[in-house]
C-alpha positions as CSV (number, residue, x, y, z in Angstrom):
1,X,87.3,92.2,127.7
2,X,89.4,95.1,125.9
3,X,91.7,97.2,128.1
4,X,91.8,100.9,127.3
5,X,95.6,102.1,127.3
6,X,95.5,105.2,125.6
7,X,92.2,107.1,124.2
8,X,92.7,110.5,122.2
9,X,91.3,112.5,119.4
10,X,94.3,113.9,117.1
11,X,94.4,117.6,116.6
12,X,93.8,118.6,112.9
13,X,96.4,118.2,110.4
14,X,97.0,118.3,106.5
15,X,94.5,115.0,105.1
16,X,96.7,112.6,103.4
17,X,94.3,112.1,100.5
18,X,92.5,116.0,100.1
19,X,95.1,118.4,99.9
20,X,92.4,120.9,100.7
21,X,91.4,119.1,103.1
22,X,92.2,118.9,107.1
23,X,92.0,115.5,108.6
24,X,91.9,113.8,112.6
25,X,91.5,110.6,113.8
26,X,90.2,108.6,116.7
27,X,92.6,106.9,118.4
28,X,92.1,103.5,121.0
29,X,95.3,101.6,122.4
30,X,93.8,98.8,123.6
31,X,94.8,95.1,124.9
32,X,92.5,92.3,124.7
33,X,90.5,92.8,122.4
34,X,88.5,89.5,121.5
35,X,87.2,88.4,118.2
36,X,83.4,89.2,118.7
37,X,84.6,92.5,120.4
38,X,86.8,93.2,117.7
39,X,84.3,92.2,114.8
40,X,82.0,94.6,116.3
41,X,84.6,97.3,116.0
42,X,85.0,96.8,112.6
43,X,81.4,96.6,111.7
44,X,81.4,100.4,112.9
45,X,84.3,101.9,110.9
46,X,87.1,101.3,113.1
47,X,90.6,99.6,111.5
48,X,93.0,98.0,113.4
49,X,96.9,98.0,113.0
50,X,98.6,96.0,116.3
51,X,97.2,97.3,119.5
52,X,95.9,100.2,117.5
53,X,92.5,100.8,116.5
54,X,91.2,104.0,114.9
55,X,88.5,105.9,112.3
56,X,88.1,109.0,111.2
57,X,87.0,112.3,113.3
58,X,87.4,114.7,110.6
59,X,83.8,116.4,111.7
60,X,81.7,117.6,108.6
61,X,84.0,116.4,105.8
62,X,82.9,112.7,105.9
63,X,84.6,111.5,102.7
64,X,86.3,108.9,104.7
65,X,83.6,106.2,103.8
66,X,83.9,102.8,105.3
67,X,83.3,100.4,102.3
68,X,82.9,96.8,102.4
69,X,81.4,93.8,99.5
70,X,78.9,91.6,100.2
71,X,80.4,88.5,99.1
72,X,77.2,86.8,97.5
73,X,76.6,89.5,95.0
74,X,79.6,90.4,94.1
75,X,80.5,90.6,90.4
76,X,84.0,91.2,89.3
77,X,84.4,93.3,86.2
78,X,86.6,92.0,83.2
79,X,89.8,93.7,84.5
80,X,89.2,92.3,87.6
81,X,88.8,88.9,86.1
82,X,91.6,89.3,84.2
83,X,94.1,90.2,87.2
84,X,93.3,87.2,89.0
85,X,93.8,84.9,85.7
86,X,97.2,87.0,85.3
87,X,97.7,86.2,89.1
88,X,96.3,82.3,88.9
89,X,99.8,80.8,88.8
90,X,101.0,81.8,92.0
91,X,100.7,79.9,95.1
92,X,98.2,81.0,97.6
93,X,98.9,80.9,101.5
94,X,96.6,81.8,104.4
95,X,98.6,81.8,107.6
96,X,99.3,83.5,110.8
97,X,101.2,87.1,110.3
98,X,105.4,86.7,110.4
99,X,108.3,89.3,110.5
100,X,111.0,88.0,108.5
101,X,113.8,89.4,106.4
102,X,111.9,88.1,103.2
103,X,108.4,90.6,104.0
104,X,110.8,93.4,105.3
105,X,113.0,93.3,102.0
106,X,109.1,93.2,99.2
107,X,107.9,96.0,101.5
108,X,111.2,98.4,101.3
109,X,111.0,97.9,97.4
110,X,107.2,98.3,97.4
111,X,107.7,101.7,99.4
112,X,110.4,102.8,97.4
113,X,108.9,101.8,93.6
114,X,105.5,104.0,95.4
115,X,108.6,106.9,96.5
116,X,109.4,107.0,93.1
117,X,106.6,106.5,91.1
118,X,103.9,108.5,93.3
119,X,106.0,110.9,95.5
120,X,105.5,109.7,98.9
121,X,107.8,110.6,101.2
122,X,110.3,107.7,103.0
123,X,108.5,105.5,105.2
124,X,111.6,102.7,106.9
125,X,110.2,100.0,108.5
126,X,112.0,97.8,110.7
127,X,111.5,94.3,112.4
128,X,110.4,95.7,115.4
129,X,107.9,98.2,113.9
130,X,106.7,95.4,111.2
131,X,106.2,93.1,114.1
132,X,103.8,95.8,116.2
133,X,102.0,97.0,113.2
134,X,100.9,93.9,111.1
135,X,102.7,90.8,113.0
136,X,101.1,91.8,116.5
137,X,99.6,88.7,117.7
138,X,95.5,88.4,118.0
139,X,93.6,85.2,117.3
140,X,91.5,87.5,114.1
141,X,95.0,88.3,112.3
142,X,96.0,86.5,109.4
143,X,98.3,86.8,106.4
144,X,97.1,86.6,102.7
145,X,100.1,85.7,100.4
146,X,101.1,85.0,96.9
147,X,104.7,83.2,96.0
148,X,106.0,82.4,92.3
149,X,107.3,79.6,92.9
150,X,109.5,80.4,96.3
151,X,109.6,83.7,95.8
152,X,107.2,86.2,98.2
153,X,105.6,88.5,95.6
154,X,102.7,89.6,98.1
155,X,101.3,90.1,101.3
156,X,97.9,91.2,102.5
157,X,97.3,91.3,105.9
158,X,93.6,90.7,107.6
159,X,91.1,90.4,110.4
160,X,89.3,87.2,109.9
161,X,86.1,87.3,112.1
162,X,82.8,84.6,111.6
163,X,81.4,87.4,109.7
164,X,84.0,90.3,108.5
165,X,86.7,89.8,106.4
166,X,89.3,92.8,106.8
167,X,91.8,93.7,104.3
168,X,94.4,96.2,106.3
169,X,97.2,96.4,104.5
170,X,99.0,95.6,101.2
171,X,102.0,95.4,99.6
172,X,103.7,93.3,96.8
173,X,107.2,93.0,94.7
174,X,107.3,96.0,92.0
175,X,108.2,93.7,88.9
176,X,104.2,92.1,89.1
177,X,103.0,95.7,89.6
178,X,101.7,94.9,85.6
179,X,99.6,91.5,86.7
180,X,97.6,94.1,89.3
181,X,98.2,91.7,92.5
182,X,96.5,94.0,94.5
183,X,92.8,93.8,92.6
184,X,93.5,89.6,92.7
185,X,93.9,89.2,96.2
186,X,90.2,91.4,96.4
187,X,88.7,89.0,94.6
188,X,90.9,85.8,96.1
189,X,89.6,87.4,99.6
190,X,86.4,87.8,98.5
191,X,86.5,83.8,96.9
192,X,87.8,82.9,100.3
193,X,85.5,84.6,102.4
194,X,82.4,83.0,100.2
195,X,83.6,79.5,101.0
196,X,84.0,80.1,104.7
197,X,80.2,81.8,104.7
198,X,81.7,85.1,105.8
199,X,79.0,87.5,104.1
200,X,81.7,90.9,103.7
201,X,84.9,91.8,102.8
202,X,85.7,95.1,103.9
203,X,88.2,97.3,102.2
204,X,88.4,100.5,104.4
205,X,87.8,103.7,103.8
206,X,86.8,105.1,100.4
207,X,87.6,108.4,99.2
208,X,86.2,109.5,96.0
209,X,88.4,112.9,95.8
210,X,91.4,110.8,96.3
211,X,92.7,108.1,93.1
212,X,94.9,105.9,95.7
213,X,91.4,105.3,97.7
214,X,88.4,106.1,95.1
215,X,89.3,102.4,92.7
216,X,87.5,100.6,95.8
217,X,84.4,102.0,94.0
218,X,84.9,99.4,91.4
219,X,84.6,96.8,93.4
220,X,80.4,96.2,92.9
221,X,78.1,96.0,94.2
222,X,79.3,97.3,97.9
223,X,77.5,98.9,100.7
224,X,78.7,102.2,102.4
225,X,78.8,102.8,105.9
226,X,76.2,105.7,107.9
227,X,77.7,107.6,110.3
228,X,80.3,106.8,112.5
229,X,78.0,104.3,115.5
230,X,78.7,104.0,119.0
231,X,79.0,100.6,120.2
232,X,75.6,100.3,121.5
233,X,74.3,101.6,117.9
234,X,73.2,99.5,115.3
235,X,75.4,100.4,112.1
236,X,73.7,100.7,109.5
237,X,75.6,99.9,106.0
238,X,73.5,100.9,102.4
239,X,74.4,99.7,99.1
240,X,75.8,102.6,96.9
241,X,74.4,103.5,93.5
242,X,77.0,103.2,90.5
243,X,79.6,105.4,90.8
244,X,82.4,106.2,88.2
245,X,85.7,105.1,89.8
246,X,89.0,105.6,88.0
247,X,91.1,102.7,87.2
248,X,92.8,100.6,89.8
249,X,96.4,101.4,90.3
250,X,97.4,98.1,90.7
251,X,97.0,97.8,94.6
């Protein structure tokens, strides 16, 4: 049974992905937090990062969408075909989350190449913030990684429930930015998920307004997420019609 720590609703801010846009969140802190319990969660927008869980409160804006694939029916495209032949050679690992000197090093040059290339302001992370954000332990988080040889060219981490397969975060070495490592392990996770009879893969939240977010449109078919359900609501997820999505920047 979850314990509550901390439950607030941010004030408005500037939204990350509008620029005309305000944005808020819903914030939990909570311990204890089971798999079924957590599953649940996700299966009504909320994301998880450590003992955080959260999902947008941004009142009538709603283009914050929580997107997942049903892993049956879906269909990569040929560019997505052709990242995960570009990404074939690299040795696959599905383990429990680490904090190491190895992940902390690929996500400083990650950050930075996305500093330089995209303008985002400095984000440092250290060993004691990897470890509470994406190392935390819970028996649902796992690590999705990709080595050339012994090298650690990318991470993914995940939930991993009987029935939801969560993609939270990314992140991989700049010099395979080219071989799109970020669309491969999609349709790795998706691969992965199909063999374990886990029926979605759930990306987040998709925001058509916003490039960095609006490529998980590509990823077909996928259902969208109504509403933002209470815990004793049903959620109700609808498969969107085609939609023109611009092309994945690789991750």
């Amino acid at each position: 049974m979850a314990r509550v720590l901390a439950q607030f609703v941010e004030p408005l801010r500037a939204c990350s992905y509008l620029s005309d846009r305000e944005a808020s969140l819903e914030y939990r802190c909570l311990t204890g937090v089971g798999v079924a319990e957590l599953e649940g969660m996700l299966m009504r927008g909320w994301r998880r990062q450590g003992t955080v869980y959260f999902r947008p409160a941004c009142g009538a804006c709603g283009e914050c969408v929580s997107i997942r694939i049903p892993v049956d029916r879906f269909a990569p495209t040929g560019s997505q075909q052709r990242a995960w032949r570009r990404c074939a050679r690299f040795r696959v690992a599905l383990g429990r989350p680490q904090v190491d000197e190895e992940r902390l090093a690929l996500y400083a040059a990650w950050h930075a190449a996305r500093e330089r290339d995209r303008g985002w302001e400095e984000a440092p992370l250290d060993a004691e913030t990897y470890a509470m954000q994406f190392a935390f332990p819970h028996p649902a988080a796992w690590e999705l990684s990709l080595r050339d040889g012994e090298r650690l060219v990318a991470v993914t981490l995940c939930d991993i429930t009987p029935r939801v397969w969560s993609a939270i975060f990314g992140f991989y070495s700049p010099d395979v930015a080219r071989l799109s490592p970020g669309v491969a392990e999609v349709v790795l996770a998706v691969q992965m998920a199909r063999d374990r009879g886990i029926p979605h893969v759930y990306l987040g939240y998709r925001v058509m307004g916003c490039a960095s977010m609006r490529y998980k449109a590509g990823y077909r078919p996928h259902e969208l997420l109504q509403g933002l359900p209470g815990p004793d609501e049903e959620p109700v997820w609808v498969e969107a019609l085609a939609e023109i999505a611009a092309p994945h920047l690789a991750g």
